[in-house]
C-alpha positions in Angstrom: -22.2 -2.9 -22.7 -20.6 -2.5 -19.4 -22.5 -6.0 -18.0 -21.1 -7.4 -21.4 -17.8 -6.3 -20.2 -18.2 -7.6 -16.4 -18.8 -11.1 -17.9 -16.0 -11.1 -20.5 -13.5 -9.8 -18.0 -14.9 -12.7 -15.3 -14.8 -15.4 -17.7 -11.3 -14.8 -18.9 -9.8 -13.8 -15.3 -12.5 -15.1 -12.8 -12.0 -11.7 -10.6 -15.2 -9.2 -10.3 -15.2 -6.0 -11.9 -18.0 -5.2 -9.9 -17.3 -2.6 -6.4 -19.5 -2.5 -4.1 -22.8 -0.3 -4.5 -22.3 3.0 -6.9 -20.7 5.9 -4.9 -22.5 9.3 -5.5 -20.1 12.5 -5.6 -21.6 13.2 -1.6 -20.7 9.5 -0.8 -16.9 9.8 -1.8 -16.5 13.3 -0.2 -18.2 12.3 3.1 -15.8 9.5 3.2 -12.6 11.9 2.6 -14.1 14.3 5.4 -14.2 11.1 8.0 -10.8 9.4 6.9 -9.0 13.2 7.1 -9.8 14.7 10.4 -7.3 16.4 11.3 -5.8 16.7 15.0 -4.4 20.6 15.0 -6.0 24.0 13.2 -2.9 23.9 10.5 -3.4 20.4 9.2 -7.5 20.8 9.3 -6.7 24.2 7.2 -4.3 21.9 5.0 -6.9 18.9 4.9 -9.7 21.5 4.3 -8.4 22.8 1.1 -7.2 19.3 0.0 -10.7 18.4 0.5 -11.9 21.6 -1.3 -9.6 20.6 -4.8 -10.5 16.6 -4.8 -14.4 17.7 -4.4 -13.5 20.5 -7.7 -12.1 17.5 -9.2 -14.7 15.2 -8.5 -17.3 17.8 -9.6 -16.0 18.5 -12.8 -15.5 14.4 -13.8 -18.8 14.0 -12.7 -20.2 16.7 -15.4 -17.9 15.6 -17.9 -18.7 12.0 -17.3 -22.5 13.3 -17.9 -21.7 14.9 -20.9 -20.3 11.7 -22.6 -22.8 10.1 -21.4 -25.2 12.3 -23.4 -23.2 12.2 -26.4 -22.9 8.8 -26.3 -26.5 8.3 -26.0 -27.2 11.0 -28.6 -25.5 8.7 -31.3 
């Protein structure tokens, strides 16, 4: 459905949908750790827990993204 989707959305806008390769949950937070380094201790410990929350967040749309994914495919 989602390749369905690509092509409607290209034929009727002519922009991509498509990103570049799929990012895994390590992929985005590696990239967070090298955009964020920090230059003093209190804006690492800042940066770190910033870090910390967005990888929680990531973590938890990632399961819940697997869990519609099963429901969807269990219907």
């Amino acid at each position: 459905m989602w390749e369905e989707a690509q092509e409607r959305f290209h034929k009727l806008t002519a922009k991509e949908l498509k990103g570049s390769r799929p990012k895994r949950l390590d992929d985005v937070i590696t990239e967070l750790e090298a955009k964020y380094v920090a230059n003093s201790s209190t804006e690492l410990d800042i940066k770190k827990r910033t870090a910390k929350v967005i990888e929680n967040v990531l973590k938890c749309i990632q399961l819940l993204g697997g869990i519609a994914a099963q429901g969807a495919s269990m219907v």
